[in-house]
C-alpha positions, 0 to 999 in steps of 0.5 A: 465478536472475537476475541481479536476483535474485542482487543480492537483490533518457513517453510516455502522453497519451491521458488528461489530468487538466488543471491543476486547483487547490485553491480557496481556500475548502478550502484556508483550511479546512485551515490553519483546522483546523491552526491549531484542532489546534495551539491544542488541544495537538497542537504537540507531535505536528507536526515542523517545518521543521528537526526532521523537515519540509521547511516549507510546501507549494506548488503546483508544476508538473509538469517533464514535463508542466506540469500543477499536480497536487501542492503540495509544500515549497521545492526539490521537483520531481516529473514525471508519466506512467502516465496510465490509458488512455494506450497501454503498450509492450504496446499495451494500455491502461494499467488505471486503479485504481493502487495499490500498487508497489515499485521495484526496481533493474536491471542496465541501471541502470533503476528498475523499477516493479511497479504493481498495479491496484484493478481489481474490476467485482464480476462476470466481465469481460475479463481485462487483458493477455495473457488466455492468461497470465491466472490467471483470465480473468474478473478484471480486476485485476493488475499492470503493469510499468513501467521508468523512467530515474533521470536523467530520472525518465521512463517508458522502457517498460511492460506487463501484466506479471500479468492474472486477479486481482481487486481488487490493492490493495497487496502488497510487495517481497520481498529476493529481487527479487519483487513479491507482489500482494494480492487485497483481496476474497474473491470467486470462483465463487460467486454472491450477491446483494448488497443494497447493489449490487441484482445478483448478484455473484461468478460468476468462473472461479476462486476470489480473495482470495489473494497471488501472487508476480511476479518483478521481472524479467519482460520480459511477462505471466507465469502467476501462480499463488495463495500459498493457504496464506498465506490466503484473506482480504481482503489489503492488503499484506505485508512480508517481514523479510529476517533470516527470511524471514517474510512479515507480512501486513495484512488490510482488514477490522473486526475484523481480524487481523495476520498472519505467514507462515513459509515451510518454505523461505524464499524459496520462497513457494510451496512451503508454510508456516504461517500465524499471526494476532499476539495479546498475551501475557496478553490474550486477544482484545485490542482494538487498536481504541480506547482505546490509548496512544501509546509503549506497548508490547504483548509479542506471540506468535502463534496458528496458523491451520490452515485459511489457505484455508477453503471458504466463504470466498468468501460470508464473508471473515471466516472466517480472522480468525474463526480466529484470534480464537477462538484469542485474537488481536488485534483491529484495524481495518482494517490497510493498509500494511505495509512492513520497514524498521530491523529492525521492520514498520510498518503502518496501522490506517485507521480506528483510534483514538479519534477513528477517523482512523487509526494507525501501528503498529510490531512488532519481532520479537524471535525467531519466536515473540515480539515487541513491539507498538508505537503509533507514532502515533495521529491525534487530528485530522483537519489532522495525518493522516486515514486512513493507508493505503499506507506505506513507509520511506526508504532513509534509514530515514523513514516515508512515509505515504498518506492515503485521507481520504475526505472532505478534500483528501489528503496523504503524511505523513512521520512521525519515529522519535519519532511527530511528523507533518509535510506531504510533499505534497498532492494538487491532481490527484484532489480532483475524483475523489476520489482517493487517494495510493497505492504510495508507495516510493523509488527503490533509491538513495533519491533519488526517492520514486514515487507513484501518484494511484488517480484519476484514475490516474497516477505521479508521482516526486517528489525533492528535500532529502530528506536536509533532513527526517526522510525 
């Protein structure tokens, strides 16, 4: 085991985005919207300045660069690099599509970065990185390292460090110093036509939809193999309680299920496990979707899933969850991010609620067999959170949480232990390509919060007081 493993756990301009801002007009909107969600009784679900927040934000330039990409509170800073398209140490260019990423700490006192890329042409192209390393030389998606200076918070070194994947959305750190990356989609071998695209689809070397294991510390492109009994499905992220072992997993679908694997060996993923979807005591198929209290407390066990890996599931990526339900699981709609911290999971619901504006969840496991299932947060309006996505606790046990807002300018929320919601930054770079905040996860010392912007395509890292506010 290395040495990573046993402590349990700038240079690319190719591409600029330019110095674009927030015109007047959406930003007027948005303090309209706030100022109409603070007059309709919200007050009460915003932390301010003082109480969990860092106070207003503001257009800030980038330290490295000089671009203006991010508004951030008073005495923040950030510097940016990964551009997509700019040259890695590799010499392959840097893949567009960021998404989810994990820092972790290494020996030489670097931070490594492990990025994944949303990569998914729907039909068989040239694998990125090393295609003799690639599990599929068709796929296009994967992951790349990178390796960054903590004092600099700048980009030292980075490469492809897994190619022949397809559609890596999220994934998460485990304790024992790996990256597992989630494949969201269940394309593979199989050919279909799609309505909604007018051409065939699928048609790939090998079949996708699976998770797969990436050591941290991997110096180059490294021949992944899937995790296929922790299902076959339309993954977004996992995370793994370091008390057990167990790996909860999110699925990105509506209807869709919350689910739980319990390798034989802990650790060693891949030597096979059992795979179960959460349902509620006494509830069978309950309905998470809508209709939910805030504060309320579900008591939860959980349903096996015996076939994790179904044939068929390359033409229908709901025959896991259908599994699942018909043996009595929950129902939620469309699961994202998902991270451990302070003895409990955290995960997001992008469209669920009332309102459809999305929900953070939270599940304290009470033995492996029983737990209790929590609403955190649920949005009402639109100016508090949109769409949360991606999440992550601070070292200091704070929840950072993305937005995917599909039609509004983007934030990264930060939620209190007590579900009140306050700005950590907006986006000023990806409003033009209708971009989205993605792998939001601090440095191992906690002073740095890296995040990409999936369009159009770079990293930042972000610092400042953050010991001020609730992260």
């Amino acid at each position: 085991m290395s040495r990573l493993n046993r402590r349990s756990f700038i240079r690319n301009t190719a591409i600029s985005v330019g110095a674009l801002t927030i015109g007047g007009t959406a930003l007027q909107g948005l303090i309209a919207r706030r100022a109409r969600a603070m007059d309709g009784g919200y007050a009460h679900l915003v932390a301010p300045r003082g109480e969990g927040g860092y106070g207003p934000l503001h257009p800030v330039p980038s330290q490295n660069t000089g671009e203006t990409l991010l508004e951030l509170p008073p005495n923040f800073a950030y510097t940016v690099f990964g551009k997509k398209g700019g040259l890695m140490s590799d010499g392959h260019p840097t893949p567009p599509a960021h998404d989810g990423m994990a820092a972790f700490p290494m020996d030489d006192g670097m931070v490594r970065l492990l990025r994944n890329h949303e990569i998914n042409t729907g039909k068989p192209v040239e694998a990125i990185g090393n295609r003799s390393a690639a599990y599929d030389p068709t796929a296009p998606g994967g992951v790349t390292t990178l390796i960054v200076d903590p004092a600099t918070r700048e980009l030292v070194r980075d490469f492809v460090s897994v190619g022949g994947t397809l559609h890596n959305c999220a994934g998460g750190p485990t304790p024992w110093g790996s990256w597992i990356t989630c494949e969201e989609t269940t394309m593979g071998t199989d050919r279909f036509f799609s309505a909604r695209w007018l051409q065939y689809l699928g048609g790939y070397d090998k079949e996708h939809g699976y998770c797969f294991e990436v050591p941290a510390d991997a110096e180059e492109s490294v021949a992944a193999e899937p995790l296929t009994q922790m299902g076959r499905f339309v993954h977004e992220a996992i995370a793994v309680d370091p008390a057990s072992g167990i790996v909860y997993e999110t699925e990105d679908n509506n209807p869709s299920g919350f689910y739980q694997y319990i390798p034989d060996y802990p650790g060693e993923l891949a030597q096979g496990g059992r795979l179960r979807m959460l349902a509620v005591k006494d509830r069978s198929g309950y309905d998470t979707r809508n209709g939910q209290t805030m504060g309320t407390s579900l008591p939860v066990t959980w349903v096996e899933i015996e076939d994790p890996d179904p044939a068929g599931a390359g033409l229908d990526n709901h025959l896991v969850y259908q599994e699942g339900a018909d043996k009595g699981g929950a129902a939620f709609d469309r699961l994202e991010g998902c991270w451990y911290g302070n003895g409990r999971i955290f995960f997001t619901a992008t469209t669920g609620g009332d309102e459809r504006l999305g929900q953070v969840w939270e599940y304290r496991p009470e033995s492996d067999d029983d737990g209790v299932l929590t609403l955190l947060f649920e949005s009402p309006d639109a100016s508090l959170m949109a769409a949360p996505d991606n999440v992550c606790v601070s070292p200091r046990g704070g929840l950072i949480v993305c937005e995917d807002n599909r039609n509004g300018i983007q934030h990264i929320r930060g939620l209190t232990s007590d579900g009140r919601v306050f700005d950590v930054a907006r986006d000023v770079a990806g409003i033009a390509y209708r971009g989205e905040f993605a792998g939001a996860t601090f440095s191992p010392d906690g002073e740095t919060l890296f995040v990409n912007m999936q369009r159009p395509g770079l990293t930042y890292a972000i610092w400042g007081p953050w010991r001020e506010g609730a992260v």
